[in-house]
N, CA, C and O atoms as CSV, one atom per row, in Angstrom:
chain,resi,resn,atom,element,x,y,z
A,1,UNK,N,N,0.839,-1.186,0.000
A,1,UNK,CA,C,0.000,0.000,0.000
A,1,UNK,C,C,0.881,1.246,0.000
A,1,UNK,O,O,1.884,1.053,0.687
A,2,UNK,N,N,0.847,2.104,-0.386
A,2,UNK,CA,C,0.964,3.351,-0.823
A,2,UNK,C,C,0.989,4.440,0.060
A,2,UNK,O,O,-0.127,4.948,0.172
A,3,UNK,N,N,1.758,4.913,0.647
A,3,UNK,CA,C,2.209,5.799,1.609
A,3,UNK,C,C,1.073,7.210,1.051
A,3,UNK,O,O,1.131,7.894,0.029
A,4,UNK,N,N,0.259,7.238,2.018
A,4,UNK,CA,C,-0.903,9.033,1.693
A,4,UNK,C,C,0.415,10.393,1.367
A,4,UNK,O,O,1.422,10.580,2.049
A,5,UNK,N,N,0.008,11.127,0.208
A,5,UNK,CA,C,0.780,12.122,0.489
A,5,UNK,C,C,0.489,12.885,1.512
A,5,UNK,O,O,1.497,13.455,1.930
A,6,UNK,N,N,-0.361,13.109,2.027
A,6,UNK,CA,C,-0.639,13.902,3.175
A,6,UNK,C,C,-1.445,13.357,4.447
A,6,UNK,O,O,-2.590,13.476,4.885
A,7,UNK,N,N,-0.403,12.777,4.774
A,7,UNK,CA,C,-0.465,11.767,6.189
A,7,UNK,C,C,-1.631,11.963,7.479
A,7,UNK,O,O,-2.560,11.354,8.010
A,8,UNK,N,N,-0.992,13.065,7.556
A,8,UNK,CA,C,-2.008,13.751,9.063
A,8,UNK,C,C,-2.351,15.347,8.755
A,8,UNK,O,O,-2.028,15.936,7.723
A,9,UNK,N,N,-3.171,15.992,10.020
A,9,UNK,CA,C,-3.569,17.165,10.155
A,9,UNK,C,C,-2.336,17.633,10.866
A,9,UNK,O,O,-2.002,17.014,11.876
A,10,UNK,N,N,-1.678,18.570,10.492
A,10,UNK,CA,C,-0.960,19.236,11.678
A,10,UNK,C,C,-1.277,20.727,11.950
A,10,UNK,O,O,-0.338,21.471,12.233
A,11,UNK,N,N,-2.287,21.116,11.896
A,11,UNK,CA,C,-3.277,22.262,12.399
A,11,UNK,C,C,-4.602,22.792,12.000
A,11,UNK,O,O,-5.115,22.093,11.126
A,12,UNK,N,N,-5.300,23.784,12.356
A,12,UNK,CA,C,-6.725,24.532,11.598
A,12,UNK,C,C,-6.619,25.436,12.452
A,12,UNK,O,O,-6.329,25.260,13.635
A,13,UNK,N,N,-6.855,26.509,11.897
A,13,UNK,CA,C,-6.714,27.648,12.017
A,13,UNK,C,C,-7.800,28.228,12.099
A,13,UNK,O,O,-8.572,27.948,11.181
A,14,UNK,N,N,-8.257,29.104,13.023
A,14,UNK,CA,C,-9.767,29.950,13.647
A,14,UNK,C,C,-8.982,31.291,13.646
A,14,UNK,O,O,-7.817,31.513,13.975
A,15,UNK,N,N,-10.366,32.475,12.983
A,15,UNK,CA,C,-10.063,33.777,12.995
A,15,UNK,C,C,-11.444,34.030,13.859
A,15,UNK,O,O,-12.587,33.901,13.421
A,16,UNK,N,N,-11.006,34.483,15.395
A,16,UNK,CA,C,-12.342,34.952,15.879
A,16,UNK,C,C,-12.533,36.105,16.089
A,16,UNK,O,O,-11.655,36.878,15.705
A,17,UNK,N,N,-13.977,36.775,16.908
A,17,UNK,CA,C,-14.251,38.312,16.275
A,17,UNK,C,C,-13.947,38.630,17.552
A,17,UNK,O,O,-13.708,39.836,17.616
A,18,UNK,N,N,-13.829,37.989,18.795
A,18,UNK,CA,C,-13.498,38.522,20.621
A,18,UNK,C,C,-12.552,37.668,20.902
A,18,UNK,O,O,-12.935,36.507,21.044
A,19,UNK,N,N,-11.322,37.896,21.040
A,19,UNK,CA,C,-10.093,37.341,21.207
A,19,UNK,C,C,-10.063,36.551,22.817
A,19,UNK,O,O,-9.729,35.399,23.092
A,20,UNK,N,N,-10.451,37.439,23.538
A,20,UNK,CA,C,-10.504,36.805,25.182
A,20,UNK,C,C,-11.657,35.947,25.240
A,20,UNK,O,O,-11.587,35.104,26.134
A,21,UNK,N,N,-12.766,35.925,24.492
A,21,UNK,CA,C,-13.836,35.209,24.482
A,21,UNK,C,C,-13.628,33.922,24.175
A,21,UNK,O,O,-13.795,32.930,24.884
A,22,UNK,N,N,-13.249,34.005,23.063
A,22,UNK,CA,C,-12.768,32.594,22.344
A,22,UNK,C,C,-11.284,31.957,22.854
A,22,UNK,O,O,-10.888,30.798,22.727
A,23,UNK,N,N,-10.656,33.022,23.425
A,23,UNK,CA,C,-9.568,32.020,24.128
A,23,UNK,C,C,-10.126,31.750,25.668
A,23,UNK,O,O,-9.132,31.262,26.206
A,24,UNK,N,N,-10.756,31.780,26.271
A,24,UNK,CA,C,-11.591,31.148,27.326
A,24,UNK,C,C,-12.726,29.892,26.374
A,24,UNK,O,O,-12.698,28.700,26.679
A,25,UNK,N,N,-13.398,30.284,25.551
A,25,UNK,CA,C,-14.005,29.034,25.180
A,25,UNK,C,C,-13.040,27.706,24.557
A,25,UNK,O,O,-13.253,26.494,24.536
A,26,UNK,N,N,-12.307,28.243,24.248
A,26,UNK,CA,C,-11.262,26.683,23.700
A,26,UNK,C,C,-10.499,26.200,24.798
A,26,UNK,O,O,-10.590,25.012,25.107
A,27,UNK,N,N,-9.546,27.198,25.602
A,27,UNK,CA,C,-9.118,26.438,26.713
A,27,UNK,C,C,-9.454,26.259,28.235
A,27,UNK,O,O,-8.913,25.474,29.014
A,28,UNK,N,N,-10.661,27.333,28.547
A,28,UNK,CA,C,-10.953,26.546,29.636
A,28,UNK,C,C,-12.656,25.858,29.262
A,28,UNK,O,O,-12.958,24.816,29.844
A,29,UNK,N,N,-13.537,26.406,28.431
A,29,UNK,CA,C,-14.692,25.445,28.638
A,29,UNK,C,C,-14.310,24.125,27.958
A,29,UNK,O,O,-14.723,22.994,28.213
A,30,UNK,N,N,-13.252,24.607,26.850
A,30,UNK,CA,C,-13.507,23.026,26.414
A,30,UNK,C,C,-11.987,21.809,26.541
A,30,UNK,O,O,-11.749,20.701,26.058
A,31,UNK,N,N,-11.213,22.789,27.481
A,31,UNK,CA,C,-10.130,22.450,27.951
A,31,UNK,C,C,-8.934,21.994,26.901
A,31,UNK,O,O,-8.566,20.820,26.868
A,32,UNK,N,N,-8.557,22.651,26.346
A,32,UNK,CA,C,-7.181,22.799,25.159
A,32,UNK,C,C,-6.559,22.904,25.530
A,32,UNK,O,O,-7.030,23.776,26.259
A,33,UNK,N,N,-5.170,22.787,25.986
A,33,UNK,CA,C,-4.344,23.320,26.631
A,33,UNK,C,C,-3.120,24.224,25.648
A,33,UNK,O,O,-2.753,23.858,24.531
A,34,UNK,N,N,-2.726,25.204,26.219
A,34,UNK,CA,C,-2.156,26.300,25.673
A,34,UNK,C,C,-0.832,26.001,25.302
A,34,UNK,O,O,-0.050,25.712,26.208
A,35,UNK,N,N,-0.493,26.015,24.304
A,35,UNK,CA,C,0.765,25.898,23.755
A,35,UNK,C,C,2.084,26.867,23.965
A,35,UNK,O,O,3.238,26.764,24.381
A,36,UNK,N,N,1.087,28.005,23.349
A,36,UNK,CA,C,2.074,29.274,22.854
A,36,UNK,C,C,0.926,30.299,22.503
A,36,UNK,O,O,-0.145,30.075,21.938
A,37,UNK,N,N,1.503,31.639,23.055
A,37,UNK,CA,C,0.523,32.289,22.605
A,37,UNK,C,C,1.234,33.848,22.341
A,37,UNK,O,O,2.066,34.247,23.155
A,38,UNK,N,N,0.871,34.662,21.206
A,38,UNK,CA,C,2.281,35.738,20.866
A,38,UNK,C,C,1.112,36.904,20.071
A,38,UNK,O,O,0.254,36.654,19.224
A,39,UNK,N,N,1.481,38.243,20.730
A,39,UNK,CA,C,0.959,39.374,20.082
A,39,UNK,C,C,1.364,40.032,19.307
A,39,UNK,O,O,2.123,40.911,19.715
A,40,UNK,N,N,1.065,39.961,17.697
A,40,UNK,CA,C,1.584,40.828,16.656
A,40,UNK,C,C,1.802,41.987,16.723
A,40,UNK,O,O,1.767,42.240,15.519
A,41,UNK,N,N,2.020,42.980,17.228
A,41,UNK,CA,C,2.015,44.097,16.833
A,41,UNK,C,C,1.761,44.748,15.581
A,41,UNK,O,O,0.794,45.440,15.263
A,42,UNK,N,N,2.782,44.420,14.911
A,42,UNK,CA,C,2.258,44.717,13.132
A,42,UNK,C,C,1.098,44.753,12.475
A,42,UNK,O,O,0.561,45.560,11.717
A,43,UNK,N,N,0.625,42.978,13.237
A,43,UNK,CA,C,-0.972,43.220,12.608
A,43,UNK,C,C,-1.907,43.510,13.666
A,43,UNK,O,O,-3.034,43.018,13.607
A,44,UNK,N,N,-1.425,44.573,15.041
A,44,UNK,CA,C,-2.384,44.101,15.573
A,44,UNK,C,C,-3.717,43.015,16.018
A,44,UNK,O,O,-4.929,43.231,15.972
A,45,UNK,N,N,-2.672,41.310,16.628
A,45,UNK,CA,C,-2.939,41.106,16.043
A,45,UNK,C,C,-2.646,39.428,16.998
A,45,UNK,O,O,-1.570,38.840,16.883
A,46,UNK,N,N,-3.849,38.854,17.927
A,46,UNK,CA,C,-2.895,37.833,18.878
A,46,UNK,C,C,-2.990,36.337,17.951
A,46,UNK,O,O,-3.800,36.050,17.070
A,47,UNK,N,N,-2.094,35.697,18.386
A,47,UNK,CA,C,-2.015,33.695,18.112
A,47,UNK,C,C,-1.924,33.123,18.597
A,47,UNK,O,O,-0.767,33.112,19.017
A,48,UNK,N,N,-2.683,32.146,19.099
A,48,UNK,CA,C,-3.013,31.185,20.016
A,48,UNK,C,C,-3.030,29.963,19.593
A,48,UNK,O,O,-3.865,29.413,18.876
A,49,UNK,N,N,-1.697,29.389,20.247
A,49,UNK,CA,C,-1.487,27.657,19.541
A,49,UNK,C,C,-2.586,26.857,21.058
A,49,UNK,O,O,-2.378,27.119,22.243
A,50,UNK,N,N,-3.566,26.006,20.596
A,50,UNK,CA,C,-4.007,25.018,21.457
A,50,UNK,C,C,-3.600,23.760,20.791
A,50,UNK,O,O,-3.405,23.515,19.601
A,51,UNK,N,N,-3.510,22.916,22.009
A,51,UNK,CA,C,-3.223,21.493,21.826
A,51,UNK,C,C,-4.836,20.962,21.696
A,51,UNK,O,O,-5.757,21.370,22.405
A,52,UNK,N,N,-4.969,19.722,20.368
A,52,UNK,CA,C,-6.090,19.078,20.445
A,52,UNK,C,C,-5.641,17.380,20.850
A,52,UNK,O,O,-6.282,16.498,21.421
A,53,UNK,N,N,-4.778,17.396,20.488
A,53,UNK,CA,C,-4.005,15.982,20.922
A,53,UNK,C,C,-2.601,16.373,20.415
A,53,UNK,O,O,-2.409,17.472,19.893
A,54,UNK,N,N,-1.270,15.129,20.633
A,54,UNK,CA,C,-0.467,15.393,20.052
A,54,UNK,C,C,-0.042,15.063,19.146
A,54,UNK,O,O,-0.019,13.946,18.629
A,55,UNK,N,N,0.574,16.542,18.662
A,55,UNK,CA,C,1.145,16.527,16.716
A,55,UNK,C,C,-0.546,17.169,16.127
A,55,UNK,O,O,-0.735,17.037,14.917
A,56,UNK,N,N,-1.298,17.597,16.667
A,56,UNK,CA,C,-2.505,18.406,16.172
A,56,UNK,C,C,-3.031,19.813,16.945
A,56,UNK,O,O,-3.676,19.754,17.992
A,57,UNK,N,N,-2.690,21.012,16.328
A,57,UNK,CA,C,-3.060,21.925,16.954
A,57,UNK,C,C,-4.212,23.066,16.283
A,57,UNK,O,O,-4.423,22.950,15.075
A,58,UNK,N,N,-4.877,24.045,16.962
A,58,UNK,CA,C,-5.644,24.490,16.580
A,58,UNK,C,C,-5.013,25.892,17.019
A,58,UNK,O,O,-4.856,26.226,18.193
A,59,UNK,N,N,-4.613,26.799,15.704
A,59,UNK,CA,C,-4.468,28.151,16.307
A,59,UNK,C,C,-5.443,29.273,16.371
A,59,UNK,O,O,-6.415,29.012,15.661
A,60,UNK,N,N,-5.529,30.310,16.903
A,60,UNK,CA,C,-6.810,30.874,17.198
A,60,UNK,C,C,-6.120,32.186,16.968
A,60,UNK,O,O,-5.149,32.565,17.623
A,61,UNK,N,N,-6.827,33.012,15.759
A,61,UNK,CA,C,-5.921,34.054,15.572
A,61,UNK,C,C,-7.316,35.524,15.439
A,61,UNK,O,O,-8.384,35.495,14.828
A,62,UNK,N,N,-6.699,36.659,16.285
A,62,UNK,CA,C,-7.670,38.207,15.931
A,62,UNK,C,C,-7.047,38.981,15.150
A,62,UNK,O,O,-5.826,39.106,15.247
A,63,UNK,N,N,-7.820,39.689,14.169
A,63,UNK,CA,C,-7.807,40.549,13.619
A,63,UNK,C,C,-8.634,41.742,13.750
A,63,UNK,O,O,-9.847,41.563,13.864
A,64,UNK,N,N,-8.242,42.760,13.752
A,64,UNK,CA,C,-8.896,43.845,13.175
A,64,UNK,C,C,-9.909,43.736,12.613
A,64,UNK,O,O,-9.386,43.385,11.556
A,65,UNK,N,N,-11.316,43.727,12.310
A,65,UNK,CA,C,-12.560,44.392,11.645
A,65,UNK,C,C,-12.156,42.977,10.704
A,65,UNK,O,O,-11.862,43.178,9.526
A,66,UNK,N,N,-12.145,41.675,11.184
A,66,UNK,CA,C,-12.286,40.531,10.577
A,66,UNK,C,C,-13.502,40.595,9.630
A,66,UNK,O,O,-14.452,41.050,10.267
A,67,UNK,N,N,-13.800,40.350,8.510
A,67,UNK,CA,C,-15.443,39.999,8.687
A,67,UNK,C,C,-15.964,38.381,8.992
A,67,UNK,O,O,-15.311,37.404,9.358
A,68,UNK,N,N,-17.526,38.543,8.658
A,68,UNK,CA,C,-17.685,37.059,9.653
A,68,UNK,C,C,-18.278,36.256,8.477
A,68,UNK,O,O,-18.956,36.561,7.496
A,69,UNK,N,N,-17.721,35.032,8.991
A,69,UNK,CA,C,-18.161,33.735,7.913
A,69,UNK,C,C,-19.680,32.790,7.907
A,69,UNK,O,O,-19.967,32.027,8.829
A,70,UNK,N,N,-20.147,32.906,7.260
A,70,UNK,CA,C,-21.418,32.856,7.464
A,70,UNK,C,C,-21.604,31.247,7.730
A,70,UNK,O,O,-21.145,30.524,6.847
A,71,UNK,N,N,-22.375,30.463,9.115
A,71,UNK,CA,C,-22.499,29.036,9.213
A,71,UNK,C,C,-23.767,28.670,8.411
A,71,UNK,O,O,-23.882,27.608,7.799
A,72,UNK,N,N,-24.778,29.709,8.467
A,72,UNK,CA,C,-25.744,29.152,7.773
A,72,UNK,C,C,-26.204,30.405,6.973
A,72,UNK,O,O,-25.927,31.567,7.273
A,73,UNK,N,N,-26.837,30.060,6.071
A,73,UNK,CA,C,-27.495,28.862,5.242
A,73,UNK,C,C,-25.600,27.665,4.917
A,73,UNK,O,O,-24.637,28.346,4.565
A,74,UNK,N,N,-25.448,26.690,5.019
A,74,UNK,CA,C,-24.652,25.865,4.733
A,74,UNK,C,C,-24.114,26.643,3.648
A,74,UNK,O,O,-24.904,27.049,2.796
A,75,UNK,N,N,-22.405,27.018,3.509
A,75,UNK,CA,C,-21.648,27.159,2.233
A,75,UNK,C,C,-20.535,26.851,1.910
A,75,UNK,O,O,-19.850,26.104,2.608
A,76,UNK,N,N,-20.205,27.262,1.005
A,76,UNK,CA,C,-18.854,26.361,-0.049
A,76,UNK,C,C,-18.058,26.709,1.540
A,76,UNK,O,O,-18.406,27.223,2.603
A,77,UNK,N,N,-16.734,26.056,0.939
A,77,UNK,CA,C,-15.210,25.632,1.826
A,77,UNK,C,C,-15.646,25.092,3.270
A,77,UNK,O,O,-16.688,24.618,3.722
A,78,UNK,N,N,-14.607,25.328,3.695
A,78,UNK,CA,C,-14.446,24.502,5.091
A,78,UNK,C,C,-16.071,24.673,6.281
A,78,UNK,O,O,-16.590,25.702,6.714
A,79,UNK,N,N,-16.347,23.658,6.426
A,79,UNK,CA,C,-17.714,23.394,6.886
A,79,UNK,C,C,-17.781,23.487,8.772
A,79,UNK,O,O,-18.306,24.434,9.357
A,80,UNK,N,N,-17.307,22.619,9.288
A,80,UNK,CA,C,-17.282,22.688,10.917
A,80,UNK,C,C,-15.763,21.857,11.130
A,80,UNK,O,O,-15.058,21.256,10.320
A,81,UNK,N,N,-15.623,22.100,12.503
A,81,UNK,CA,C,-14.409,21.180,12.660
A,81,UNK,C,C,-15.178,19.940,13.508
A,81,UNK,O,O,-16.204,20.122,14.164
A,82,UNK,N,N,-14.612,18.881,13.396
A,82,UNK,CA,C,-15.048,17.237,14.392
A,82,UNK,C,C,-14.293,17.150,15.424
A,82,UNK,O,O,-13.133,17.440,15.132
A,83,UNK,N,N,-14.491,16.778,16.902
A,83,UNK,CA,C,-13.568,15.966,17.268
A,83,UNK,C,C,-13.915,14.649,17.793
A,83,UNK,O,O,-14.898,14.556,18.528
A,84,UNK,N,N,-13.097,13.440,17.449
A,84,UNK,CA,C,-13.688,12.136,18.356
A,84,UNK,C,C,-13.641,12.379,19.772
A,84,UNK,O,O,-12.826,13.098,20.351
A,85,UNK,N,N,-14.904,11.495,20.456
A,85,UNK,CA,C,-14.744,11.187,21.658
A,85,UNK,C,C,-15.408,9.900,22.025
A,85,UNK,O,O,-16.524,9.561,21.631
A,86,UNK,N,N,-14.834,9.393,22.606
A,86,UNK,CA,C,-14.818,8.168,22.882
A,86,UNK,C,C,-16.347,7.804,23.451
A,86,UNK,O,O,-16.998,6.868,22.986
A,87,UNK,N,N,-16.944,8.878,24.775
A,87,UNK,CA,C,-18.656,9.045,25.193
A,87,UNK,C,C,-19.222,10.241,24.973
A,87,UNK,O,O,-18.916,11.151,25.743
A,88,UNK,N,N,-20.134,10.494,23.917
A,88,UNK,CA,C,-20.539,11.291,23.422
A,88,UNK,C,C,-21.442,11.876,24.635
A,88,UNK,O,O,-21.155,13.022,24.981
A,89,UNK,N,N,-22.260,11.374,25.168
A,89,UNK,CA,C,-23.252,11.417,26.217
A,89,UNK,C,C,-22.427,12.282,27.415
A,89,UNK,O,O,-22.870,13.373,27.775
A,90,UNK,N,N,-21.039,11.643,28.079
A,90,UNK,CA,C,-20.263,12.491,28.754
A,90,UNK,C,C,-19.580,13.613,28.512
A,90,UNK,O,O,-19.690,14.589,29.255
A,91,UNK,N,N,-18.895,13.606,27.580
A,91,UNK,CA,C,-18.642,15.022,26.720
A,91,UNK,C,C,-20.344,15.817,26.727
A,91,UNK,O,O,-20.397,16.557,27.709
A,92,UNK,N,N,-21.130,15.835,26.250
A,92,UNK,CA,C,-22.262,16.607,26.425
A,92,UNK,C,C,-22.563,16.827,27.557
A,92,UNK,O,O,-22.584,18.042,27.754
A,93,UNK,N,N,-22.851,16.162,28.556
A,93,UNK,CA,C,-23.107,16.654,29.898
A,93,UNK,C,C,-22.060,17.251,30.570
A,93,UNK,O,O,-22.495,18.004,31.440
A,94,UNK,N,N,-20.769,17.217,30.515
A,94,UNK,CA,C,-19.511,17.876,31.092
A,94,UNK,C,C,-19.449,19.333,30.320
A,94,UNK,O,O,-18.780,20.199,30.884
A,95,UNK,N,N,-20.166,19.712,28.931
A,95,UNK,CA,C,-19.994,20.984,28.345
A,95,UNK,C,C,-21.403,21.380,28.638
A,95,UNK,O,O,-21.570,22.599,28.604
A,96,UNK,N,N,-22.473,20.660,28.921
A,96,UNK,CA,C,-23.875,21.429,29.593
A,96,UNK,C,C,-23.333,22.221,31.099
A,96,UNK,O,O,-23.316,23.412,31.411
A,97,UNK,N,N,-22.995,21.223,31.696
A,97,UNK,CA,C,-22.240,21.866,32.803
A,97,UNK,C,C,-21.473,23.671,32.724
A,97,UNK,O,O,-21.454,24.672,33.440
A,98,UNK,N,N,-20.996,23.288,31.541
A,98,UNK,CA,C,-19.574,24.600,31.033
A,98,UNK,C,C,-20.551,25.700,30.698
A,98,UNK,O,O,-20.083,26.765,30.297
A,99,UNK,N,N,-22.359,25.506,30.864
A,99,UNK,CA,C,-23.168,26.337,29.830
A,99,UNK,C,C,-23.180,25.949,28.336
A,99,UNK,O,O,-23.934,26.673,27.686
A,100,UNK,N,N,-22.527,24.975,27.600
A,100,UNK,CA,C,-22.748,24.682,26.520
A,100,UNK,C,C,-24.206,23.687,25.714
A,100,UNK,O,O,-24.530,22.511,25.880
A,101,UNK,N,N,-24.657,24.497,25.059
A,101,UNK,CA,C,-26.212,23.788,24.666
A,101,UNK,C,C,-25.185,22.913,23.215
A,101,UNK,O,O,-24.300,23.417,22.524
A,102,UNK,N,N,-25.735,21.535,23.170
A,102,UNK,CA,C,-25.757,20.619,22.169
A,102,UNK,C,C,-26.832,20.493,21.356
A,102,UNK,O,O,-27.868,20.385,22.012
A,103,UNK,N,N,-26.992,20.466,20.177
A,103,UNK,CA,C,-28.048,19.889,19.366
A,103,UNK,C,C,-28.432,18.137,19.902
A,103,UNK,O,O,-27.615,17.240,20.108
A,104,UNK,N,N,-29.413,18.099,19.979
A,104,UNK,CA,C,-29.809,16.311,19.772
A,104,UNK,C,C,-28.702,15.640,19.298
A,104,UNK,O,O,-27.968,16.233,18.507
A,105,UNK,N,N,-28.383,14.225,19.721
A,105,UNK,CA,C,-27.782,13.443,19.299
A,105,UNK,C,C,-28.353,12.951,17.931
A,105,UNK,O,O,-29.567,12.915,17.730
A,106,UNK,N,N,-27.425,12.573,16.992
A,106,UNK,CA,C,-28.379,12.164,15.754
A,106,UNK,C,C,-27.096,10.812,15.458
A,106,UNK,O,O,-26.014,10.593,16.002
A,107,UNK,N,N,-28.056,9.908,14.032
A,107,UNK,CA,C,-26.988,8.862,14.172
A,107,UNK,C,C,-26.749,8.989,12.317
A,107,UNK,O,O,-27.553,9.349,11.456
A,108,UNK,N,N,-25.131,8.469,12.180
A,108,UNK,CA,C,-24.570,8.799,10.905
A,108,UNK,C,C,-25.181,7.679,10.266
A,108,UNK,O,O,-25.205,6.576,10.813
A,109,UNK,N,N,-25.823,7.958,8.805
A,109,UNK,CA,C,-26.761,6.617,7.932
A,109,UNK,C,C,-25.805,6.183,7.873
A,109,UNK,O,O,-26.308,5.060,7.834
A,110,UNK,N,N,-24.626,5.950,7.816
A,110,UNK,CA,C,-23.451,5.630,6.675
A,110,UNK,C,C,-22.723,4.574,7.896
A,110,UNK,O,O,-22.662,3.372,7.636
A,111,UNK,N,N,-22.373,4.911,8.761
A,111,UNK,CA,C,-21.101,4.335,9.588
A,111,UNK,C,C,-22.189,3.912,10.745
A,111,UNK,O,O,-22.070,2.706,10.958
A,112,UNK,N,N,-23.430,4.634,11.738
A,112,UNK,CA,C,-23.947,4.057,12.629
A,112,UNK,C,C,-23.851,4.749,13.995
A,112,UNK,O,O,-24.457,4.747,15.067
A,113,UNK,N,N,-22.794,5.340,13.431
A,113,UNK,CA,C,-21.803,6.288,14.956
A,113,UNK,C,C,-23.026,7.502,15.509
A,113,UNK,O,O,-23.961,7.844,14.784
A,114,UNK,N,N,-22.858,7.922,16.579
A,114,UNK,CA,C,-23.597,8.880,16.927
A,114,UNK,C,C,-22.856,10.338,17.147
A,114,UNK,O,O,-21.854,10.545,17.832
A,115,UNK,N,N,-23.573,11.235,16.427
A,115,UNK,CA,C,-22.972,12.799,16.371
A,115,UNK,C,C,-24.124,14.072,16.959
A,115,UNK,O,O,-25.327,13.990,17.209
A,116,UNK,N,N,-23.474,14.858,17.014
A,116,UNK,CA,C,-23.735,16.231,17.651
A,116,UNK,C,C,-23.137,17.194,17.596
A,116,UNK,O,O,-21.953,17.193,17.932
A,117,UNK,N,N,-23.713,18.233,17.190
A,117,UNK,CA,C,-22.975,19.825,17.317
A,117,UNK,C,C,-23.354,20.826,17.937
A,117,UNK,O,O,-24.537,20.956,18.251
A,118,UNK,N,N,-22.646,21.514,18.164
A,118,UNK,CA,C,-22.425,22.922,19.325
A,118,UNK,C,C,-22.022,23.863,18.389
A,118,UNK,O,O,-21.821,23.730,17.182
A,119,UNK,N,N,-21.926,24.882,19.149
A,119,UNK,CA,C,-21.206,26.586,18.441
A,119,UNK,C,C,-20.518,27.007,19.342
A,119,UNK,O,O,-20.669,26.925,20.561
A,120,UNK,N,N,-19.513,27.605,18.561
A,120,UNK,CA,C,-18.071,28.326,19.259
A,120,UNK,C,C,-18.882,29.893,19.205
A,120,UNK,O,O,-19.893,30.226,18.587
A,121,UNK,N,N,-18.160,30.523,19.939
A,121,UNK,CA,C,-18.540,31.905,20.399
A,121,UNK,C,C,-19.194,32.450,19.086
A,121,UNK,O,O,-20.339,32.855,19.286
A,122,UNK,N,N,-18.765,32.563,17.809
A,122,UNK,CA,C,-18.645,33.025,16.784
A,122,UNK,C,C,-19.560,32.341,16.105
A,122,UNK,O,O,-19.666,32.429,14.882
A,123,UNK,N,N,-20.169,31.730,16.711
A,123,UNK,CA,C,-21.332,30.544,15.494
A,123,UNK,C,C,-20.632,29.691,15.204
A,123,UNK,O,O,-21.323,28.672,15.195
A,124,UNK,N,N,-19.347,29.396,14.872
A,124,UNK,CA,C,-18.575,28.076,14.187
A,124,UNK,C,C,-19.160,27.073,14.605
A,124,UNK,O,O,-19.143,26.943,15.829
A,125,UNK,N,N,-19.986,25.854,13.678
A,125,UNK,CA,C,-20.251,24.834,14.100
A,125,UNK,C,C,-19.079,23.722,14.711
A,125,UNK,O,O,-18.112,23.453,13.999
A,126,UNK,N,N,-19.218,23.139,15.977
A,126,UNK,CA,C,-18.261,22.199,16.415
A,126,UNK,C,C,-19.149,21.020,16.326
A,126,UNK,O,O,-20.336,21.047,16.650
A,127,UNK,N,N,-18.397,19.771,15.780
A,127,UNK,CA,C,-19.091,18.425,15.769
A,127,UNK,C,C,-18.559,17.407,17.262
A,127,UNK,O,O,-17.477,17.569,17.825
A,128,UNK,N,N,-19.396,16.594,17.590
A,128,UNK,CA,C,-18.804,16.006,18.461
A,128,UNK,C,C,-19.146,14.720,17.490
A,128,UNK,O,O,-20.104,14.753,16.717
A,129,UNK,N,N,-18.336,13.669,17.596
A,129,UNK,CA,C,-18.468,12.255,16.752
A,129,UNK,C,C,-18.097,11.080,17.297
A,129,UNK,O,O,-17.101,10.424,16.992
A,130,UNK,N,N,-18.858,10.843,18.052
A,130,UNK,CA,C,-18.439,9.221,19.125
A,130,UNK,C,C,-17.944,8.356,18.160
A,130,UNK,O,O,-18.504,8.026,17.115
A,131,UNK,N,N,-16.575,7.918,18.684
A,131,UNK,CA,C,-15.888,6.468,18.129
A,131,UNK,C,C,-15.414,5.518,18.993
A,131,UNK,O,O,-14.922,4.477,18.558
């Protein structure tokens, strides 16, 4: 078999519109832990490396008068981010706890697995995907 040219994820990148907002929702409601974190000056302008596991990070970057990406009506490019978790049911009740509302659990036609999504400060849909 054939070695993937592009093996793994080694990041995704978030532009949010409240910088302290969203760096409290990634690392303490949903517990990321902080890598590195560095203020542009130039671009006015912070970066925030979170850990999602290791060798996968999520940076979290502000801008200036960003504009905002629309979640719905559903559109072209990058759609929501996933993450596995092993109990979907516990992950949901540990982020109800955090104040986080979940959509219904629903189940994938295809694989069987059970999923759910949330919103990041910004509307970004987050998937949760029991495996």
């Amino acid at each position: 078999m054939t070695q993937p040219l592009l093996p793994a994820i080694h990041h995704v990148a978030l532009i949010c519109s409240d910088y302290a907002r969203s760096k409290a929702f990634y690392s303490e409601t949903l517990g990321l832990r902080i890598l590195h974190e560095a203020y542009r000056a130039e671009r006015d302008s912070w970066k925030l490396d979170l850990e999602v596991s290791p060798g996968v990070s999520l940076e979290l970057f502000s801008f200036p008068a960003a504009p905002r990406r629309p979640s719905r009506p559903e559109a072209q490019g990058l759609r929501h981010l996933a993450f596995a978790v092993p109990d979907i049911d516990a992950v949901i009740a540990a982020l109800g706890e955090r104040g986080v509302v979940c959509e219904p659990v629903r189940v994938d036609e295809y694989t069987g697995r059970r999923f759910t999504f949330f919103a990041d400060p910004d509307d970004l849909p987050i998937e949760l995907y029991e495996v």
